[in-house]
C-alpha positions as CSV (number, residue, x, y, z in Angstrom):
1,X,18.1,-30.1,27.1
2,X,15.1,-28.4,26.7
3,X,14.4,-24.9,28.2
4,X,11.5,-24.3,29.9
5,X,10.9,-20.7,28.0
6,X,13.1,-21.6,25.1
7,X,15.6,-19.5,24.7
8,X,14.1,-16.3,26.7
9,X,14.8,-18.3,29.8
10,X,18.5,-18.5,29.7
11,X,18.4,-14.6,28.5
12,X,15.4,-13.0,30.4
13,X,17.5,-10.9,32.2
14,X,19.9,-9.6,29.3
15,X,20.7,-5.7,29.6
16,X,18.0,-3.6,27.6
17,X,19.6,-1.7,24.6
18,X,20.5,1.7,25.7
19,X,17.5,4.6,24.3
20,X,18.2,8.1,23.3
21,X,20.2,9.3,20.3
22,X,22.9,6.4,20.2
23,X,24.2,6.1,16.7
24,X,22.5,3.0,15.0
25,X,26.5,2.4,14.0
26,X,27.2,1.3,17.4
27,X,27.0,-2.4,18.6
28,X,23.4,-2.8,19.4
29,X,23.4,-4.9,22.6
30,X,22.2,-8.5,22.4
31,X,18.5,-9.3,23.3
32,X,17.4,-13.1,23.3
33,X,13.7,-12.2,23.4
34,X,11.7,-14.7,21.0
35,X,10.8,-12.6,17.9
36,X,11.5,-12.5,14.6
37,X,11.8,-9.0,12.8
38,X,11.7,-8.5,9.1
39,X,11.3,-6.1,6.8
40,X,10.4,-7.4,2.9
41,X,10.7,-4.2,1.2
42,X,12.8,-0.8,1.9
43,X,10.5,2.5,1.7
44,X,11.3,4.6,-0.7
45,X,9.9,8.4,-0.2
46,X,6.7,9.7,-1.7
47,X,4.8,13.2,-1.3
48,X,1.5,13.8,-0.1
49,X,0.5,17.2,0.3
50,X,4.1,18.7,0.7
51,X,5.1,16.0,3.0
52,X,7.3,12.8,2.7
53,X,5.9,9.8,3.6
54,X,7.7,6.5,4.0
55,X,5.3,3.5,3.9
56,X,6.9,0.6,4.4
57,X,6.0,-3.3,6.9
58,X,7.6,-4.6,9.8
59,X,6.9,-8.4,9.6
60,X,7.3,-9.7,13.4
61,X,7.3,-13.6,14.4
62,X,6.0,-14.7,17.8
63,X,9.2,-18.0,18.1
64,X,7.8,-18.3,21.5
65,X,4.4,-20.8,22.6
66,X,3.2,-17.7,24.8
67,X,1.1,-14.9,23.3
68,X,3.7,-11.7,23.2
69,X,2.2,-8.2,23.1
70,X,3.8,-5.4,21.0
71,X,3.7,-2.6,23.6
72,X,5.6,0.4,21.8
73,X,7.4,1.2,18.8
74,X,10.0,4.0,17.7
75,X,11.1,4.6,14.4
76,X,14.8,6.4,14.6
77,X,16.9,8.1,12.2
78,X,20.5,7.1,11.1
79,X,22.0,9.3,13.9
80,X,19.2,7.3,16.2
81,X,17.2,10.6,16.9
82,X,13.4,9.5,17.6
83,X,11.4,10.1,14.5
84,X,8.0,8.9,15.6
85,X,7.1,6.9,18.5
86,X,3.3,5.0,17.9
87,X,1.8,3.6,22.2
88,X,-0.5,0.7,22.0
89,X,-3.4,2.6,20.9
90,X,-2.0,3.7,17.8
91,X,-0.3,-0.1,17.3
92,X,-3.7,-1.8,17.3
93,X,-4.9,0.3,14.6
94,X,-1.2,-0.5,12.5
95,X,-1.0,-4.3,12.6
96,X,-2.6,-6.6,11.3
97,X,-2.4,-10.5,11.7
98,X,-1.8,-13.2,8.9
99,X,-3.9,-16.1,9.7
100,X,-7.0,-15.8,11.2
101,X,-8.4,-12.0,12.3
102,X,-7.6,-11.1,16.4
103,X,-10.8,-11.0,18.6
104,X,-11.5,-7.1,19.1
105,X,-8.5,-5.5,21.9
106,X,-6.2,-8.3,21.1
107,X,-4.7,-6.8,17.9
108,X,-1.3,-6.1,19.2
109,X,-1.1,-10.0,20.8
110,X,0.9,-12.5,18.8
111,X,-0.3,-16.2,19.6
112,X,2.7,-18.4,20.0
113,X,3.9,-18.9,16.1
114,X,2.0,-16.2,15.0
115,X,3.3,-13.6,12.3
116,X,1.9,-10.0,12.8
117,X,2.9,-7.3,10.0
118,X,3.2,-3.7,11.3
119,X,1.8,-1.5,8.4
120,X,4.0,1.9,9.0
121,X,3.1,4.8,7.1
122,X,5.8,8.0,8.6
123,X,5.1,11.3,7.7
124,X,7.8,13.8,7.9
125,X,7.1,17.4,8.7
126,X,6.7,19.6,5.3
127,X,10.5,20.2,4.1
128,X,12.1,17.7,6.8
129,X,15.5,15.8,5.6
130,X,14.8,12.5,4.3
131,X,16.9,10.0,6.1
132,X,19.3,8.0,4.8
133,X,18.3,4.8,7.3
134,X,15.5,4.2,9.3
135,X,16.4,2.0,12.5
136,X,13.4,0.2,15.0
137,X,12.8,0.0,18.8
138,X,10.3,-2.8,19.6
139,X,9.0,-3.1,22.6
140,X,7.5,-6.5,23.8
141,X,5.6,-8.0,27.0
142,X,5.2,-11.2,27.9
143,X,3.6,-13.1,30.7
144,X,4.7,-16.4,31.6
145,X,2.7,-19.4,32.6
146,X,4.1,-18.5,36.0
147,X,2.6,-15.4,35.5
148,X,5.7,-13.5,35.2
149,X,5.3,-10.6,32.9
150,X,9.1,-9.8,30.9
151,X,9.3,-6.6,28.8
152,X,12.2,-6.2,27.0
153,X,13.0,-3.6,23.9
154,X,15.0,-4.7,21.2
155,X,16.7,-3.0,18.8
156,X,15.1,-4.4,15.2
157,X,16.8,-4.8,11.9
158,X,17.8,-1.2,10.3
159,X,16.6,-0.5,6.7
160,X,17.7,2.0,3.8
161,X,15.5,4.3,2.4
162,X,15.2,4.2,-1.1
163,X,15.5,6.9,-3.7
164,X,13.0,8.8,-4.3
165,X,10.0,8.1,-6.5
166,X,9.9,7.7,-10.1
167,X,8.3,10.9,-11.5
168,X,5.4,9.5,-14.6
169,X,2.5,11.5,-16.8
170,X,-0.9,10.9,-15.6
171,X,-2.6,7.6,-16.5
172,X,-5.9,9.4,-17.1
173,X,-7.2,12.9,-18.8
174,X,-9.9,15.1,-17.8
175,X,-11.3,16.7,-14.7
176,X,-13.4,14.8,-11.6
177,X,-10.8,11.6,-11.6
178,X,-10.9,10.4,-7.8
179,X,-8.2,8.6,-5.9
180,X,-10.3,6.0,-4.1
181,X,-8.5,2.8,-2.0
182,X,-5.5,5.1,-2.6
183,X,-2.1,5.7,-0.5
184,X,-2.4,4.1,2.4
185,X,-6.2,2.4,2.8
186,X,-6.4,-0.8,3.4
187,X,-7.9,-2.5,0.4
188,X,-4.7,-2.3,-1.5
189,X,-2.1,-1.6,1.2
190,X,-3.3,-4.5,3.3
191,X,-3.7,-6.9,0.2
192,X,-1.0,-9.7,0.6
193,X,-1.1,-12.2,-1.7
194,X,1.2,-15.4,-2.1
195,X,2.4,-16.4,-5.5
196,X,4.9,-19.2,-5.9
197,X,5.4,-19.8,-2.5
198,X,6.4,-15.6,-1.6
199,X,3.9,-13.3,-0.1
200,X,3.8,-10.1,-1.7
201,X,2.3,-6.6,-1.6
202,X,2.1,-5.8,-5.4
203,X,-0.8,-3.2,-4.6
204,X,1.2,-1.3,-1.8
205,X,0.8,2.4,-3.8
206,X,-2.2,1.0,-5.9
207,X,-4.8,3.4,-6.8
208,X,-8.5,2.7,-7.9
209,X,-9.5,5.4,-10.2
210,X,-13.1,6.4,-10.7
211,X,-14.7,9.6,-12.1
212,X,-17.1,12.2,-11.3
213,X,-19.5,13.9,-13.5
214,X,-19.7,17.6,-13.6
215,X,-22.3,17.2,-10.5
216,X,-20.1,15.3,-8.4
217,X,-21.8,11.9,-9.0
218,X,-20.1,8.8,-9.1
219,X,-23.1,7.0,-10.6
220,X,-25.7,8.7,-12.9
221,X,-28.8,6.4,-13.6
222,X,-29.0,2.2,-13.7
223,X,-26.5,1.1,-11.1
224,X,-26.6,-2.3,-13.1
225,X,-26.0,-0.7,-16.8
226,X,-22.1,0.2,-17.1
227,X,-23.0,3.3,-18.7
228,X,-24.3,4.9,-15.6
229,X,-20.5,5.1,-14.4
230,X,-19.0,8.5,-15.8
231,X,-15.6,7.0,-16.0
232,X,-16.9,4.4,-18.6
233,X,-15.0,4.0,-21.8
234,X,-12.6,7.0,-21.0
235,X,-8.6,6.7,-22.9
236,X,-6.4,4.8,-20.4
237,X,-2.5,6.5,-21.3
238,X,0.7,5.6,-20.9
239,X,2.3,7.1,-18.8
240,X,5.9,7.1,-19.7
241,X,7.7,6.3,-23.1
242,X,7.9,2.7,-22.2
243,X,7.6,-1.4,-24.0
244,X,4.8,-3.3,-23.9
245,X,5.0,-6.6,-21.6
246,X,1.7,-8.3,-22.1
247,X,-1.9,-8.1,-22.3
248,X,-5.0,-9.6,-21.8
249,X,-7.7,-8.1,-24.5
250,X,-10.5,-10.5,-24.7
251,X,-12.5,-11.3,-20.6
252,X,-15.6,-10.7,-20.4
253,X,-17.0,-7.4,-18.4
254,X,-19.4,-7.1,-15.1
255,X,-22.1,-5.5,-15.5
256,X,-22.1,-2.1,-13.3
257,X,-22.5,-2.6,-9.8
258,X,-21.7,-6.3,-9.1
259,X,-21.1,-8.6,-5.0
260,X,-18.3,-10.2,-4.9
261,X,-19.4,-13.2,-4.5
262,X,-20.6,-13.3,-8.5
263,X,-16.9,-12.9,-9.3
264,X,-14.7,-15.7,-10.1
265,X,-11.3,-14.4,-10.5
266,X,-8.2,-16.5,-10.4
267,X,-4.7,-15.1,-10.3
268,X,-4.3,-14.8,-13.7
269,X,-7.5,-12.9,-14.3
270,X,-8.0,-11.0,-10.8
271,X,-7.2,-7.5,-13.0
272,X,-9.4,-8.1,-16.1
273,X,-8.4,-6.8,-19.3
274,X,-4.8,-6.0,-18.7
275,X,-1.9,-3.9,-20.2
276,X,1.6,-4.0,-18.2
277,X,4.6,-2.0,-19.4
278,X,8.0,-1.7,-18.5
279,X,9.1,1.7,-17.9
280,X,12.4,1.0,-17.1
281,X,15.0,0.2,-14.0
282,X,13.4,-2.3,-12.8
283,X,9.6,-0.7,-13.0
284,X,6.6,-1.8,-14.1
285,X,2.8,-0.3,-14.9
286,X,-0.1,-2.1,-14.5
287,X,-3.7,-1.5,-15.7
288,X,-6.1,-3.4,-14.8
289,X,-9.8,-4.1,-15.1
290,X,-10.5,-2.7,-19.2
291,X,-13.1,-3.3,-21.8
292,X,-12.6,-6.4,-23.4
293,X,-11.7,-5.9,-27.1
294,X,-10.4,-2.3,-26.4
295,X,-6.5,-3.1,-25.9
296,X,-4.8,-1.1,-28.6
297,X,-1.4,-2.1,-27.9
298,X,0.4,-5.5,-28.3
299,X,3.2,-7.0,-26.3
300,X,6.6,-5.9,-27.6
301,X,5.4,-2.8,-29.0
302,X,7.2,0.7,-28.3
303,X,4.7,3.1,-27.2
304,X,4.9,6.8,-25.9
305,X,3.8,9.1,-23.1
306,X,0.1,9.7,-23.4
307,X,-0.5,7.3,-25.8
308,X,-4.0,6.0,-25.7
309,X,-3.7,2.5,-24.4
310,X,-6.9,1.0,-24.0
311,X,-10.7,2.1,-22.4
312,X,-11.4,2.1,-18.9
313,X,-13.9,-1.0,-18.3
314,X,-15.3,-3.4,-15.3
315,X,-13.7,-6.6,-16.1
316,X,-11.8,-8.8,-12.8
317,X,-12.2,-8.5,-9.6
318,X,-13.9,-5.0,-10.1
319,X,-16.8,-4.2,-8.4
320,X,-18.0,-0.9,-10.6
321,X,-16.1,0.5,-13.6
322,X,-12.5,1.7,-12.8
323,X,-9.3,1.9,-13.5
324,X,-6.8,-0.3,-11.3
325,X,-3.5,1.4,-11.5
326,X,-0.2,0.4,-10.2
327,X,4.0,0.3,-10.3
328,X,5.5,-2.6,-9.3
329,X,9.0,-4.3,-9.6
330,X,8.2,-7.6,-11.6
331,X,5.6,-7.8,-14.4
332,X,2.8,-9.5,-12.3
333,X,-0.3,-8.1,-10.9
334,X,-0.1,-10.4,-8.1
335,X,3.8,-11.7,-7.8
336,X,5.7,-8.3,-7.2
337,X,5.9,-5.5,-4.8
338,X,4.4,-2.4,-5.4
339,X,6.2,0.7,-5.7
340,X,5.5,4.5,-5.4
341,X,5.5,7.0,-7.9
342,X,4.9,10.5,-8.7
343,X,2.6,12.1,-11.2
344,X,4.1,15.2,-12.8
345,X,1.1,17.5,-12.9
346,X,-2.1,17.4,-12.0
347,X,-5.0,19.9,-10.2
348,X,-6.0,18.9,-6.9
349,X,-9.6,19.9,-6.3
350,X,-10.4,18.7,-3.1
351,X,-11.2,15.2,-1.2
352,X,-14.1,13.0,-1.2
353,X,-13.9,11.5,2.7
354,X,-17.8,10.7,2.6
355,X,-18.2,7.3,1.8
356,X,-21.5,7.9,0.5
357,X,-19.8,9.5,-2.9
358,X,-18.9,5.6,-3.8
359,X,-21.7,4.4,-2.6
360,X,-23.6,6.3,-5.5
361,X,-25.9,8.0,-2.9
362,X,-24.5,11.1,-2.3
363,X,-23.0,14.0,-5.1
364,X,-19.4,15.1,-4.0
365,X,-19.5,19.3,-3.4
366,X,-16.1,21.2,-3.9
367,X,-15.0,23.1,-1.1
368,X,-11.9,25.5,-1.5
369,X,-10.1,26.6,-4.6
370,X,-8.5,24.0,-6.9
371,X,-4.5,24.2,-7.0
372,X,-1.7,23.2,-8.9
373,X,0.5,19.9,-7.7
374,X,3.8,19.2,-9.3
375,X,5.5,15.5,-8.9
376,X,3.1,14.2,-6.0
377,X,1.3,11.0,-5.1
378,X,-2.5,12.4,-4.8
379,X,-3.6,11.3,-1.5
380,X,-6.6,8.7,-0.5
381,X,-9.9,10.0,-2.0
382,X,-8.2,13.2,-3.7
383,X,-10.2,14.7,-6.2
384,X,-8.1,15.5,-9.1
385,X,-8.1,17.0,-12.3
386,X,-5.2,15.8,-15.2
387,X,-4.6,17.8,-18.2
């Protein structure tokens, strides 16, 4: 027999799960609303500015054939204590839809069969507890063809938190290195990708490095000539005692500032010249986007923390010279997901939030005094000195 709401029409009226500080040990009780929640990979903690931050992706189905709206979520701790809860206005800004992009004020409606992903990026307060499990309370609405409107909350699938981030030397040297499409923008953090028939988020904690000359300029002369690019040529390093997984030595370059629509990259060569290494447990370091013929490494070979690895180019998918840098669990730019990581030292100088900076049209001007940072992930457009 079939239903006329599948199975939401036998269960619409189920008990909602009880709120507050339950423990997320108890029994959660049953909800037959239509949704599918996932969560592909557990966060693991990284530190931003003396916080932790746990970015991590709800995945959430829509197994009904009317559009279902997320209308709330909370993210609760392993005793269920209410860690952060995000209202529709924050949600719209936090999901984003595979398939085809929403029409504007419809990004929290799931079409019937539609997969939305929730991009969750929690920070704790400065010298909060990490928890040991994060839980999630959805709450959905949806209107039938009746015109009914249901909303239930559902209690969705609990995940561990990981340990915390490996701790590596700085993949760079020098002052004026900026963090740009770093922790938590949506060029990398956004960038699915499926690869033998898995979708994957291998840039997750990405970072694109660029540098600034001693005036703050990202570009200095010919946008079209490499050598306008003060990050040109510099020593890529390793940044751990590490083995050499492969390469990819010999694609050609762009020539400076380059549209994307002269690019041809295919899976294979979306990073350009290439170096991966395996650090280890299950880790893996990708640089991407090098001067052809400057690989100095070959795979197989043992290298050593700060050992110069190659230059930093504009070969790939790479829009200006650059250094893509990444960990990831598999050795594959594309087919892995990206971890996060720590850098031991390095001197934070300030942030570049004007967009201008990358745009070569504007000079980036310190404000504050520079300061030390031990074992963090520089955050989105830091400005950064290594030693």
């Amino acid at each position: 027999m079939k239903l006329p709401y599948p199975i939401l029409a036998m269960l619409a009226f189920a008990p909602l799960p009880t709120g507050g500080s339950a423990a997320m040990a108890e029994a959660p009780a049953l909800s037959g609303f239509p949704v599918d929640v996932a969560i592909p990979k557990a966060p693991a903690p990284v530190v931003t500015d003396g916080r932790a931050r746990l970015l991590y992706e709800l995945r959430v189905t829509n197994f009904h054939t009317a559009p279902i709206d997320l209308a709330a979520l909370d993210l609760l701790d392993e005793a269920g204590t209410v860690l952060a809860h995000y209202a529709p206005a924050d949600l719209a800004a936090m999901i984003g839809t595979i398939g085809p992009e929403p029409t504007p004020g419809t990004e929290r409606t799931l079409a019937g069969g539609r997969t939305g992903v929730v991009f969750i990026d929690l920070a704790l307060p400065v010298g909060a507890k990490v928890p040991a499990r994060l839980g999630q309370r959805l709450t959905f609405s949806l209107t039938l063809p009746d015109g009914k409107t249901i909303e239930r909350s559902l209690t969705g699938p609990a995940t561990p938190v990981d340990a915390p981030a490996v701790v590596i030397a700085p993949p760079l040297a020098g002052d004026g290195w900026l963090a740009a499409n770093g922790l938590a923008a949506p060029d990398h953090r956004r960038s699915w990708n499926a690869i033998n028939g898995r979708a994957h988020l291998a840039q997750r904690f990405a970072i694109d490095w660029v540098r600034l000359d001693n005036k703050g300029r990202f570009l200095a002369g010919d946008p079209g000539r490499n050598e306008s690019y003060p990050g040109y040529g510099a020593p890529v390093l390793a940044v751990a005692d590490a083995r050499v997984v492969s390469i990819i030595n010999d694609l050609p370059e762009n020539a400076g500032a380059n549209p994307q629509e002269g690019r041809r990259p295919t899976v294979e060569t979306i990073s350009g010249n290439t170096v991966i290494l395996d650090l280890g447990n299950g880790a893996y370091a990708l640089y991407g986007h090098l001067q052809p013929g400057s690989v100095l490494v070959h795979p197989g070979e043992a290298v050593h923390t700060g050992q110069v690895l190659a230059k930093l180019g504009n070969s790939g998918n790479s829009d200006a010279p650059h250094l893509h840098f990444q960990l990831m669990d598999a050795p594959s730019a594309l087919g892995a997901e990206g971890l996060p990581y720590a850098i031991a030292r390095f001197t934070m100088a300030g942030a570049a939030s004007d967009p201008a900076v990358l745009d070569g049209k504007a000079a980036w001007k310190t404000s504050g005094l520079p300061h030390a940072v031990a074992a963090e992930f520089p955050d989105n457009n830091a400005v950064v000195s290594f030693p």
